[in-house]
C-alpha positions as CSV (number, residue, x, y, z in Angstrom):
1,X,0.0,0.0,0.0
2,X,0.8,3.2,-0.9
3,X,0.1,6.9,-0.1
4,X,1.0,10.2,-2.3
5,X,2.5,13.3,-0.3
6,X,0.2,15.3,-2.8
7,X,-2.8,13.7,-2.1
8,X,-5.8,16.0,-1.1
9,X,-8.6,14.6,1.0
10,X,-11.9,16.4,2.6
11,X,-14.6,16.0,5.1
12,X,-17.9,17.9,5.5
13,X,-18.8,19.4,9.2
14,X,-21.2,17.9,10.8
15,X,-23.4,21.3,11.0
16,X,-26.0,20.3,13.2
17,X,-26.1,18.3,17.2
18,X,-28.0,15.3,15.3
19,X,-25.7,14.6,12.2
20,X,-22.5,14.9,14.8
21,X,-24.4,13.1,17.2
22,X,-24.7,9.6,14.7
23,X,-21.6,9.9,13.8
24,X,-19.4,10.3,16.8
25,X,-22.3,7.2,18.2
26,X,-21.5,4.9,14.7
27,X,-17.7,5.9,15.7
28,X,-17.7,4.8,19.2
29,X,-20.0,1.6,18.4
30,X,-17.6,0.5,15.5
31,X,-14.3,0.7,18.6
32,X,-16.4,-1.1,21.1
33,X,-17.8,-3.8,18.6
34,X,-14.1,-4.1,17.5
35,X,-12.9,-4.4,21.3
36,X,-16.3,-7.0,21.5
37,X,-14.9,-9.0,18.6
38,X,-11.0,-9.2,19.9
39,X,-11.1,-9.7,23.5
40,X,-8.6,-9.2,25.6
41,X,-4.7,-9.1,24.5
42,X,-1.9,-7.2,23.6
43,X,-3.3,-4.7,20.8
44,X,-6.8,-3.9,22.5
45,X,-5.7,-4.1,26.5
46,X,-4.9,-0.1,26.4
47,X,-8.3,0.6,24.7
48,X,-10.0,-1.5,27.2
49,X,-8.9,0.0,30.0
50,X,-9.6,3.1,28.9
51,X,-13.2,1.7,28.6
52,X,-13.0,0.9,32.5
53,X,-11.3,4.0,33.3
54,X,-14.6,5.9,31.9
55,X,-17.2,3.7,33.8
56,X,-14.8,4.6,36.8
57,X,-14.3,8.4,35.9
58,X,-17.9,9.4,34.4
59,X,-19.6,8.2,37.8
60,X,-17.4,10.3,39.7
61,X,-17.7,13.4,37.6
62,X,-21.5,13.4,38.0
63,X,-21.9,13.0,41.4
64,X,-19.4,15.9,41.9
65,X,-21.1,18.0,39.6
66,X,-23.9,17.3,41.3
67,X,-22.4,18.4,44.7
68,X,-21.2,21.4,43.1
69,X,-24.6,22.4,42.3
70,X,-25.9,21.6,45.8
71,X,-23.7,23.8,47.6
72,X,-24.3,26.6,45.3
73,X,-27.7,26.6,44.9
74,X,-28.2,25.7,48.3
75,X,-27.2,28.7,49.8
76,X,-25.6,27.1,52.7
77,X,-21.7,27.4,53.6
78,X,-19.2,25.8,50.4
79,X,-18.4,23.0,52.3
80,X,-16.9,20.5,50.4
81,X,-14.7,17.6,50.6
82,X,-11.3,17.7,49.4
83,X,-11.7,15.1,46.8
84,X,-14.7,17.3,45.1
85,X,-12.2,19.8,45.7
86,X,-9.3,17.9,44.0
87,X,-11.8,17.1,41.2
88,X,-12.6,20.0,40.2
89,X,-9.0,21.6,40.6
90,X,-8.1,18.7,38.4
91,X,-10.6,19.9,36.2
92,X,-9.5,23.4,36.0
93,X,-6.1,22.5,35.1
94,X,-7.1,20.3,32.1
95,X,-9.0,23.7,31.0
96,X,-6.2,26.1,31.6
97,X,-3.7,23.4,29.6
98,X,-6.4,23.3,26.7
99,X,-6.4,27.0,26.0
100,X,-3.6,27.0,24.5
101,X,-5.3,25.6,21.3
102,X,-7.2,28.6,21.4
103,X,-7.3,29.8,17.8
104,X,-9.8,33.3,19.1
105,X,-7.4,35.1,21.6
106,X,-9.7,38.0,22.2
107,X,-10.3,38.3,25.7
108,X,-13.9,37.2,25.8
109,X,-13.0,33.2,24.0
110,X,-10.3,32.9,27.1
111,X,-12.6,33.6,29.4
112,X,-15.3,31.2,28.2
113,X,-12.6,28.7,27.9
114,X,-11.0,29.1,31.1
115,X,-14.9,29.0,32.2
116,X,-14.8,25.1,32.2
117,X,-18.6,25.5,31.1
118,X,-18.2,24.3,27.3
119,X,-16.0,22.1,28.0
120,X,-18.1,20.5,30.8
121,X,-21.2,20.6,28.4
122,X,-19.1,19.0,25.0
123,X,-18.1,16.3,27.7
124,X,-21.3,15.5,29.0
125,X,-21.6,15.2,25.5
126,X,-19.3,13.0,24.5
127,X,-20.1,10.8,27.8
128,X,-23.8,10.4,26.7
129,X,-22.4,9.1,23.3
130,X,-20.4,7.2,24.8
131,X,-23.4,5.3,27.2
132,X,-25.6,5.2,23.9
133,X,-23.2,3.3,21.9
134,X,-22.9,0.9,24.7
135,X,-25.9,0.6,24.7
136,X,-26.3,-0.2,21.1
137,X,-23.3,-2.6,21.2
138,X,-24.6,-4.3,24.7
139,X,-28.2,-4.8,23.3
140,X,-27.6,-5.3,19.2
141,X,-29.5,-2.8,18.3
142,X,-29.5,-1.6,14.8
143,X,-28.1,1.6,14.1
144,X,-29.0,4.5,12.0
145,X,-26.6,5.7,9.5
């Protein structure tokens, strides 16, 4: 097999929610399928434990989102634990080391970014995505292209 160096290839956006919604889902179902079909071994153990690590890690992001919103909207003290504390320090950093991809430096797109509030929203997601195409795989349901 060979390549050119002056090939030229393309995609389209997806330009709506739904269109990059099916794909991302016929994405994620083709890799857990694949991880199905394999099993366990050399080639597929780092993609399965980065399966586990989600099922461990999505869990734990909810419920300390959802503590988050307690204590602020609950009007009592912000008393928190320090692992919701950790969490969402940890959080913070992976924001601050992403904004340096950035392409809009005006003041206002930092400030968004540095926000953690998209990224929190495209990873929610990008979880649910995730929990559909399980879903899919786990029951063989038929997908839409």
């Amino acid at each position: 097999v060979s390549a050119s160096m002056r090939m030229l290839a393309w995609t389209d956006v997806p330009l709506s929610l739904g269109v990059i919604w099916r794909q991302r889902v016929r994405w994620l179902r083709g890799g857990i399928d694949s991880l199905r079909d394999h099993g366990w071994h050399q080639a597929t153990r780092a993609d399965i434990l980065n399966h586990l690590l989600f099922w461990i890690v999505c869990p734990m992001q909810i419920l300390v989102s959802i503590a988050a919103m307690v204590a602020l909207w609950g009007g009592g003290a912000w008393s928190m634990s320090y692992l919701v504390i950790g969490a969402l320090a940890v959080q913070m950093c992976g924001a601050l080391y992403r904004v340096r991809y950035v392409q809009n430096n005006r003041r206002a797109a930092l400030l968004m970014r540095l926000s953690v509030i998209p990224e929190s929203l495209y990873a929610g997601f990008q979880a649910a995505q995730l929990v559909y195409s399980y879903y899919l795989s786990f029951r063989n349901r038929p997908q839409s292209w």
